[in-house]
Chimera marker file (.cmm) of the C-alpha trace (Angstrom):
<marker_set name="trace">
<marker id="1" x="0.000" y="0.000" z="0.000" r="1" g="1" b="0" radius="0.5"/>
<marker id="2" x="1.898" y="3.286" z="-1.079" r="1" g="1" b="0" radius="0.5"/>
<marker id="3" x="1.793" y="6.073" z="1.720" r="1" g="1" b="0" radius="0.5"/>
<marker id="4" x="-0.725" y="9.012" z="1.586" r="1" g="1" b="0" radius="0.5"/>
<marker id="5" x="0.735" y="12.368" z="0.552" r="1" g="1" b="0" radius="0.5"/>
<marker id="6" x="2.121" y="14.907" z="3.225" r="1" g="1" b="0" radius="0.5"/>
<marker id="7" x="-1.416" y="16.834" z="2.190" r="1" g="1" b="0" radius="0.5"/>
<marker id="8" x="-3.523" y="14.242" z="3.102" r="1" g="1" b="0" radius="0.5"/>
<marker id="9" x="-2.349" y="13.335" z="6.114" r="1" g="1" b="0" radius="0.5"/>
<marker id="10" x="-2.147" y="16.860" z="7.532" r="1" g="1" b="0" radius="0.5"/>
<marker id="11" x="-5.851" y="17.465" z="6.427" r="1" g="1" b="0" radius="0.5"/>
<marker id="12" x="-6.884" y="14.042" z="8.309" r="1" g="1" b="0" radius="0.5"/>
<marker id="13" x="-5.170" y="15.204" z="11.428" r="1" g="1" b="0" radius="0.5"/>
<marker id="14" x="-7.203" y="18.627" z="11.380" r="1" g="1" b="0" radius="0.5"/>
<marker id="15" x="-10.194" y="16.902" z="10.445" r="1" g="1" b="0" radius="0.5"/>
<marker id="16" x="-9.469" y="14.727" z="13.886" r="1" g="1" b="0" radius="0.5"/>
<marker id="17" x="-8.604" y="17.800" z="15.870" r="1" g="1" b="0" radius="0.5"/>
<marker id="18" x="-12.072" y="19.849" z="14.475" r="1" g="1" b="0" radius="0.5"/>
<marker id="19" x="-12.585" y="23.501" z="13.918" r="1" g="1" b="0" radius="0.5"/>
<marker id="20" x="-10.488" y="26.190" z="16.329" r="1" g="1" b="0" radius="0.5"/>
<marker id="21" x="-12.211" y="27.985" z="18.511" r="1" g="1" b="0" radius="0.5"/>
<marker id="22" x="-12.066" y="31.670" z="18.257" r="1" g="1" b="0" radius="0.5"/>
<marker id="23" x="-9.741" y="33.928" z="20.690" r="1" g="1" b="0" radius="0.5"/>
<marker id="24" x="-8.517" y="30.869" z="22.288" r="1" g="1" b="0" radius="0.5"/>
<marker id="25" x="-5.871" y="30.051" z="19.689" r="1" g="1" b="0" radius="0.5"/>
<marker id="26" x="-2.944" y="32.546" z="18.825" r="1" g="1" b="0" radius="0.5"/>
<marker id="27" x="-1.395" y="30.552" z="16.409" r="1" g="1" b="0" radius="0.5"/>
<marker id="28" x="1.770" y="32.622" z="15.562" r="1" g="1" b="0" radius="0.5"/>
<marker id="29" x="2.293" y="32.793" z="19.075" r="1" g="1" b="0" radius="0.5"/>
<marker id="30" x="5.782" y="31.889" z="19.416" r="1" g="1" b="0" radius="0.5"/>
<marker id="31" x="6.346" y="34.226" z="16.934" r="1" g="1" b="0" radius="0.5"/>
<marker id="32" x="5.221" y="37.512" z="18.542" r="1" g="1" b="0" radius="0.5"/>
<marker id="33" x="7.008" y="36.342" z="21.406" r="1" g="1" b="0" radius="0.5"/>
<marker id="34" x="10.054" y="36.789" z="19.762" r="1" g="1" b="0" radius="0.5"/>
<marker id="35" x="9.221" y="39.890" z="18.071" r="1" g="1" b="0" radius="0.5"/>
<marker id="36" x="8.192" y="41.626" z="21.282" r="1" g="1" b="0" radius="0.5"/>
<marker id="37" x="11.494" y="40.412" z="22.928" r="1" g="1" b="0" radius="0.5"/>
<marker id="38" x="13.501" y="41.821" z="20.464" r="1" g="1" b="0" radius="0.5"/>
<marker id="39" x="12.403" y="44.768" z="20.485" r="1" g="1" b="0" radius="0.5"/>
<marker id="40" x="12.113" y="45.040" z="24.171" r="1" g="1" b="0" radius="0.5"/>
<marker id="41" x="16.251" y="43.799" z="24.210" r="1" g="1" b="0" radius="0.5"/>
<marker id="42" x="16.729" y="47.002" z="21.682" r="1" g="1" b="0" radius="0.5"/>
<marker id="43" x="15.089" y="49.401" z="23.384" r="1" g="1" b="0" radius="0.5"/>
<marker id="44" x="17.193" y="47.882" z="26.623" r="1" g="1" b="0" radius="0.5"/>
<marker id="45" x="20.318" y="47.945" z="24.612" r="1" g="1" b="0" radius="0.5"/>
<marker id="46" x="20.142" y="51.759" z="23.139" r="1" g="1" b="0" radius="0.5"/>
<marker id="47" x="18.915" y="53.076" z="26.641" r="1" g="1" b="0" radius="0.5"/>
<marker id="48" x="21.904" y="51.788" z="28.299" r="1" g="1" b="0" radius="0.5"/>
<marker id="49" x="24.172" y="52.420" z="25.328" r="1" g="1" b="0" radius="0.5"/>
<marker id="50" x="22.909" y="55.980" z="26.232" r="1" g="1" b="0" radius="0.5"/>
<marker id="51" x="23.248" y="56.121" z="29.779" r="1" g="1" b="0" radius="0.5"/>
<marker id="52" x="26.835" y="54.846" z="29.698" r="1" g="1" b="0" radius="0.5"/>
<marker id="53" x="27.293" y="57.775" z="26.666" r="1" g="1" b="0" radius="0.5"/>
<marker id="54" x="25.994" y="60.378" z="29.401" r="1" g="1" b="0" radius="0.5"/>
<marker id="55" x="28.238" y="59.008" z="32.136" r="1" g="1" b="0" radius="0.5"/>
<marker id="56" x="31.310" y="59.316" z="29.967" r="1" g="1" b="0" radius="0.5"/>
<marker id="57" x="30.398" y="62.757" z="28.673" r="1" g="1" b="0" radius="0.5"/>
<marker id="58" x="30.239" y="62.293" z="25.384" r="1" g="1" b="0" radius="0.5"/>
<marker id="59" x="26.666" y="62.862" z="24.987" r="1" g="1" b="0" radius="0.5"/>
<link id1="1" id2="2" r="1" g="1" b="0" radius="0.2"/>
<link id1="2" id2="3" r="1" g="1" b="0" radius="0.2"/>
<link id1="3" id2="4" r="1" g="1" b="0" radius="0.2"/>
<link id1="4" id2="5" r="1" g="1" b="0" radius="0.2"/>
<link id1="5" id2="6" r="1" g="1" b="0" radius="0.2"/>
<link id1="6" id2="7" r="1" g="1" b="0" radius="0.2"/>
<link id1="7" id2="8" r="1" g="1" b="0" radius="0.2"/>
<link id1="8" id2="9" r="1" g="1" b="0" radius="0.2"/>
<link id1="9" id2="10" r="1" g="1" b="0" radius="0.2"/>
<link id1="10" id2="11" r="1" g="1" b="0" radius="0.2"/>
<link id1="11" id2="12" r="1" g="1" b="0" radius="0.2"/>
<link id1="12" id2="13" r="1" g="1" b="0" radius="0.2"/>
<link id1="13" id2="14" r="1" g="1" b="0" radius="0.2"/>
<link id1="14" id2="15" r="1" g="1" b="0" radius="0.2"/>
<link id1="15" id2="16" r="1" g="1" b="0" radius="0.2"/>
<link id1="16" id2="17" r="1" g="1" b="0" radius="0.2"/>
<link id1="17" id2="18" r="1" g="1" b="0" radius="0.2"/>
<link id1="18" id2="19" r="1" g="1" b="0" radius="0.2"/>
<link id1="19" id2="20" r="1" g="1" b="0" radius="0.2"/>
<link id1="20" id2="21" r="1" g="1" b="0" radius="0.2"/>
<link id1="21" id2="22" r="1" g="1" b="0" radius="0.2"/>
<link id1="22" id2="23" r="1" g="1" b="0" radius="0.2"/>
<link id1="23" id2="24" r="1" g="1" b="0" radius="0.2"/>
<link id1="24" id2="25" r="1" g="1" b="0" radius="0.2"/>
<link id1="25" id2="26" r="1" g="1" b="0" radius="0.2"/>
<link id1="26" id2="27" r="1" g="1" b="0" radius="0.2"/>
<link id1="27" id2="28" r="1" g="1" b="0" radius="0.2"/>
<link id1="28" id2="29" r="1" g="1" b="0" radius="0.2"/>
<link id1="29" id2="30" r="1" g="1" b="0" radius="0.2"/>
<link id1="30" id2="31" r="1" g="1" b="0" radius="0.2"/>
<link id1="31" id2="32" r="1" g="1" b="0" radius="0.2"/>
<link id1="32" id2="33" r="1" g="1" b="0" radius="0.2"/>
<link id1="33" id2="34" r="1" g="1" b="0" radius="0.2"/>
<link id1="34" id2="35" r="1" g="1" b="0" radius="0.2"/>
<link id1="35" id2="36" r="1" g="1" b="0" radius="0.2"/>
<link id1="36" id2="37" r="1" g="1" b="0" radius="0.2"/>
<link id1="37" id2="38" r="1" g="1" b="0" radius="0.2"/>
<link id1="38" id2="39" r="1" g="1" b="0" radius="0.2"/>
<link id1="39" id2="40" r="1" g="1" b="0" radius="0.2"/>
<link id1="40" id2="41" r="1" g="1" b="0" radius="0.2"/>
<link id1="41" id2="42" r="1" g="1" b="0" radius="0.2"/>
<link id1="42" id2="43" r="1" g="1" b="0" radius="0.2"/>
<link id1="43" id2="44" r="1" g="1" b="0" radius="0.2"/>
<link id1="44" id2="45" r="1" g="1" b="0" radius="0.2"/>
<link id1="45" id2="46" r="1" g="1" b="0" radius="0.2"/>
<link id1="46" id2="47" r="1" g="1" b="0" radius="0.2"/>
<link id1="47" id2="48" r="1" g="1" b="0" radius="0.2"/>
<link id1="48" id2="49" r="1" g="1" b="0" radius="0.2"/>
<link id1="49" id2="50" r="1" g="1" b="0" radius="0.2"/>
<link id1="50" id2="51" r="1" g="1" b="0" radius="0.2"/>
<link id1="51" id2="52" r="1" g="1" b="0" radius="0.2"/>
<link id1="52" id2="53" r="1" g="1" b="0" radius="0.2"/>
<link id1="53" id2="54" r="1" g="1" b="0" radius="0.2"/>
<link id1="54" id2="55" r="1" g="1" b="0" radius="0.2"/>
<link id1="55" id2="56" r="1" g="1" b="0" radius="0.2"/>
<link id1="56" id2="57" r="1" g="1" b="0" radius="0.2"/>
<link id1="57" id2="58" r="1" g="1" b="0" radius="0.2"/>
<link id1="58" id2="59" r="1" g="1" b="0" radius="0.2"/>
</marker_set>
């Protein structure tokens, strides 16, 4: 017996798992976590950058 395509087998396992209920699932969650925590470690980075610019004077 030959084995099903990767496309059937992923629409058979979301067939199984049924339909997603809405604002419970975030699905590119991982993904904004990472965004936000970049951007928080930037803002983090350049505000201390500039503090340590102040301290030496060379504001």
């Amino acid at each position: 017996m030959p084995r099903r395509s990767f496309e059937e087998r992923i629409a058979e396992r979301q067939a199984q798992l049924g339909p997603l209920k809405e604002g419970r699932v975030f699905e590119h969650g991982p993904a904004k976590f990472l965004f936000v925590s970049l951007i928080v470690l930037i803002v983090v980075v350049h505000v201390g950058a500039l503090v340590v610019m102040m301290a030496m004077g060379l504001h």
